[in-house]
C-alpha positions as CSV (number, residue, x, y, z in Angstrom):
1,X,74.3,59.2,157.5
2,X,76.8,61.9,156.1
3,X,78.3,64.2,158.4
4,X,81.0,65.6,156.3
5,X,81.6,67.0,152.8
6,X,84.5,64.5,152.6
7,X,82.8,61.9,152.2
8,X,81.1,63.4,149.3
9,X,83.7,64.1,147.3
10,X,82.8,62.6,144.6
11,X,78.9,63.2,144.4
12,X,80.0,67.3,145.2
13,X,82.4,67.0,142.0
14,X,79.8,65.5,140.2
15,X,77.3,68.4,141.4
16,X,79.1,71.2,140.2
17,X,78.1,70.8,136.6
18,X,74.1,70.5,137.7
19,X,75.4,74.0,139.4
20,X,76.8,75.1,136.3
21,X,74.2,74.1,134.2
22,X,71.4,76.3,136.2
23,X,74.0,79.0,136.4
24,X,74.2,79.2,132.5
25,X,70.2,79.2,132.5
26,X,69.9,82.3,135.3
27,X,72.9,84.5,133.0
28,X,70.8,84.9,130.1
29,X,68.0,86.1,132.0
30,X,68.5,88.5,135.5
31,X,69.4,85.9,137.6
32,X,73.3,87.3,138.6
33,X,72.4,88.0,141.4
34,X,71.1,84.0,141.9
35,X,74.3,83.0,139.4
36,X,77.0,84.6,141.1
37,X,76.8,82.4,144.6
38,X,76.2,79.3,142.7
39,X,79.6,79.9,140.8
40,X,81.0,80.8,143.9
41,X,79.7,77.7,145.9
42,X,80.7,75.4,142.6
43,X,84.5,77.0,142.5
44,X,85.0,76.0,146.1
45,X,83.5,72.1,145.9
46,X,85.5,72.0,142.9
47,X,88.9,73.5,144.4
48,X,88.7,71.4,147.6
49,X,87.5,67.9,145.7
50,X,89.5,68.3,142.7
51,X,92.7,70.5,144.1
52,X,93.1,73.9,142.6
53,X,95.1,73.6,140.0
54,X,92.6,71.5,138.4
55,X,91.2,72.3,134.7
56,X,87.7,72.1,136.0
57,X,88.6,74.6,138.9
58,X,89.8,76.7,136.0
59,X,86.6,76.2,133.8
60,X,84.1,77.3,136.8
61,X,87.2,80.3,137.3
62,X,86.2,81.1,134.0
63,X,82.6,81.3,133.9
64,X,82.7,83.3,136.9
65,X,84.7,85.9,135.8
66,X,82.5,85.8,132.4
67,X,79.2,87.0,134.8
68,X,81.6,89.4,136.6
69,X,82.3,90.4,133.4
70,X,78.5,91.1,132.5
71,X,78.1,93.2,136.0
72,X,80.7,95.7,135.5
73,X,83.3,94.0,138.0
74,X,86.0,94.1,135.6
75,X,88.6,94.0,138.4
76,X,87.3,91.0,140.1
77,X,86.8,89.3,136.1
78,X,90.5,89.6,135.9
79,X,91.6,88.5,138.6
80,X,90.0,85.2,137.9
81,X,90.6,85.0,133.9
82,X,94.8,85.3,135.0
83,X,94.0,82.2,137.6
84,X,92.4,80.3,134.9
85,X,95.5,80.8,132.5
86,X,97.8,80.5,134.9
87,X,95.9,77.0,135.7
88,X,95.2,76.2,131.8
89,X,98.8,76.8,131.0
90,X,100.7,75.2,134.0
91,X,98.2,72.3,133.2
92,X,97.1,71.5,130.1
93,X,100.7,73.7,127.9
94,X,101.2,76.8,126.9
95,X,99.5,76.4,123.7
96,X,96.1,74.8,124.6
97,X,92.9,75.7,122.8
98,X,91.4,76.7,126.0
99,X,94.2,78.9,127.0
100,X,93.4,81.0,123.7
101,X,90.0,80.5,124.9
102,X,91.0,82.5,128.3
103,X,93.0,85.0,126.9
104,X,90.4,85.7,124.4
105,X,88.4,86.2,127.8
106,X,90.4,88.8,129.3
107,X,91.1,90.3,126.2
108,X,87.4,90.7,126.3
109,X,87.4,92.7,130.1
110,X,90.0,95.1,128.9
111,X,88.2,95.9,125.6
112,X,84.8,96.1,127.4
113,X,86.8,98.9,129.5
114,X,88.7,100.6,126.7
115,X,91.7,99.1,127.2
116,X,92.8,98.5,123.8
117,X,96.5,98.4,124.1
118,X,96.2,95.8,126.7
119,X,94.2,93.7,124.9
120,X,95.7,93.7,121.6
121,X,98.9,90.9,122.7
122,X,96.4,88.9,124.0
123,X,94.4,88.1,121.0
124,X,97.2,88.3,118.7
125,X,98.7,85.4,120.9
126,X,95.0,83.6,120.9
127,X,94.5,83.7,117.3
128,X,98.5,82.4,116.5
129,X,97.7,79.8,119.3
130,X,94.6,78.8,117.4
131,X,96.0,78.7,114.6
132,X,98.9,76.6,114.9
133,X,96.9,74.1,116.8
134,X,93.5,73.8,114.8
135,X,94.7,74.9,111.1
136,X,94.2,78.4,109.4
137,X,91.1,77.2,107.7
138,X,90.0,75.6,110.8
139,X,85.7,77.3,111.9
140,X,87.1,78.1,115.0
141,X,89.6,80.6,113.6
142,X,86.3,82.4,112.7
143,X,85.7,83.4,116.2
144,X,89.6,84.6,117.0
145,X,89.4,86.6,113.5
146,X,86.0,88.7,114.4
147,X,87.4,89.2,117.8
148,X,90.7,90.7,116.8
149,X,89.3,92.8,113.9
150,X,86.8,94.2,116.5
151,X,89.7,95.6,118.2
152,X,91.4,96.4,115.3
153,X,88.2,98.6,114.5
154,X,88.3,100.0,117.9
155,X,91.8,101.0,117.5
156,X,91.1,103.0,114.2
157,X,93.5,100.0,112.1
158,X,90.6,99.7,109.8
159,X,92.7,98.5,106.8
160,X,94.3,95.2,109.1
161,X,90.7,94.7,110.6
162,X,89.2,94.4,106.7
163,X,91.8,91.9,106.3
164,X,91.0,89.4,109.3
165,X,87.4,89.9,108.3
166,X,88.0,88.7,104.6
167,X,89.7,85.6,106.4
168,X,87.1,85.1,108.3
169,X,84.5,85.4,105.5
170,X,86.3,82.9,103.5
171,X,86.4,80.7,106.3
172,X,83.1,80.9,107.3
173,X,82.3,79.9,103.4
174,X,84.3,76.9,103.5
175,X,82.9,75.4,106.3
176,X,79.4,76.5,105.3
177,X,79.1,78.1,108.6
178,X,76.1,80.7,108.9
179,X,77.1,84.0,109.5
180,X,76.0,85.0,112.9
181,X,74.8,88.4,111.8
């Protein structure tokens, strides 16, 4: 018989994406208030079985701070998003797609709250990040143009924001991607 969450290291790792899996489910209904202790519960398997400086500790950091994101908690959301780059970076370099993909996310609290200015270095550093590591014309650039032209739009810079979107466009043509609007 077990008696201690030790000895289930491994099945508990193993668990967490089951946990994340009905997580993502619950987010695109109401179900934050079901989602956010499953996160929670999945964050600490994973920091005590894997360490927590471990990329998967900063994936489940991520998501979290994506449905504190959704409830307003824009403090709390932060928090997390700077542990997951701080764990993505120290990691996995400085330059890692899924750093981008972590500064894109706080980028994302600080524009949900207005915060413009604080956002801006962050994208600009995703999108160069994304670009030097996938290719200019790579699909995902898509997503890191939109995003930055959003803000640019925000920020009244309509004439820069045209220009990401024409990138974008082009991009999106090449790669016979659908346009999501």
């Amino acid at each position: 018989m077990v008696t201690s969450l030790e000895t289930l290291k491994i099945p508990f790792a193993l668990n967490t994406k089951l946990f994340e899996e009905s997580v993502s489910r619950d987010i695109g209904t109401e179900g934050y208030v079901e989602a956010e202790p499953l996160y929670q519960r999945a964050l600490a398997i994973n920091e005590w079985t894997l360490g927590p400086d471990h990329p998967d500790v900063a994936t489940v950091l991520n998501n979290l701070a994506l449905l504190y994101s959704c409830q307003g908690k824009y403090a709390e959301a932060e928090l997390l998003h700077r542990r997951a780059i701080e764990i993505r970076e120290k990691v996995l370099g400085a330059e890692h797609p899924e750093v981008a993909n972590s500064l894109e996310n706080l980028a994302g609290v600080y524009f949900n709250q207005g915060k413009y200015a604080e956002a801006e270095p962050l994208l600009k550093r995703a999108l160069t990040m994304v670009e030097k590591g996938l290719g200019a014309d790579h699909p995902d650039m898509v997503l890191s143009l939109e995003n930055y032209a959003t803000l640019l739009r925000k920020m009244n810079r309509d004439d820069e924001a045209a220009r990401l979107e024409t990138r974008a466009e082009e991009i999106r043509a090449k790669a016979n991607l659908a346009d999501p609007n």
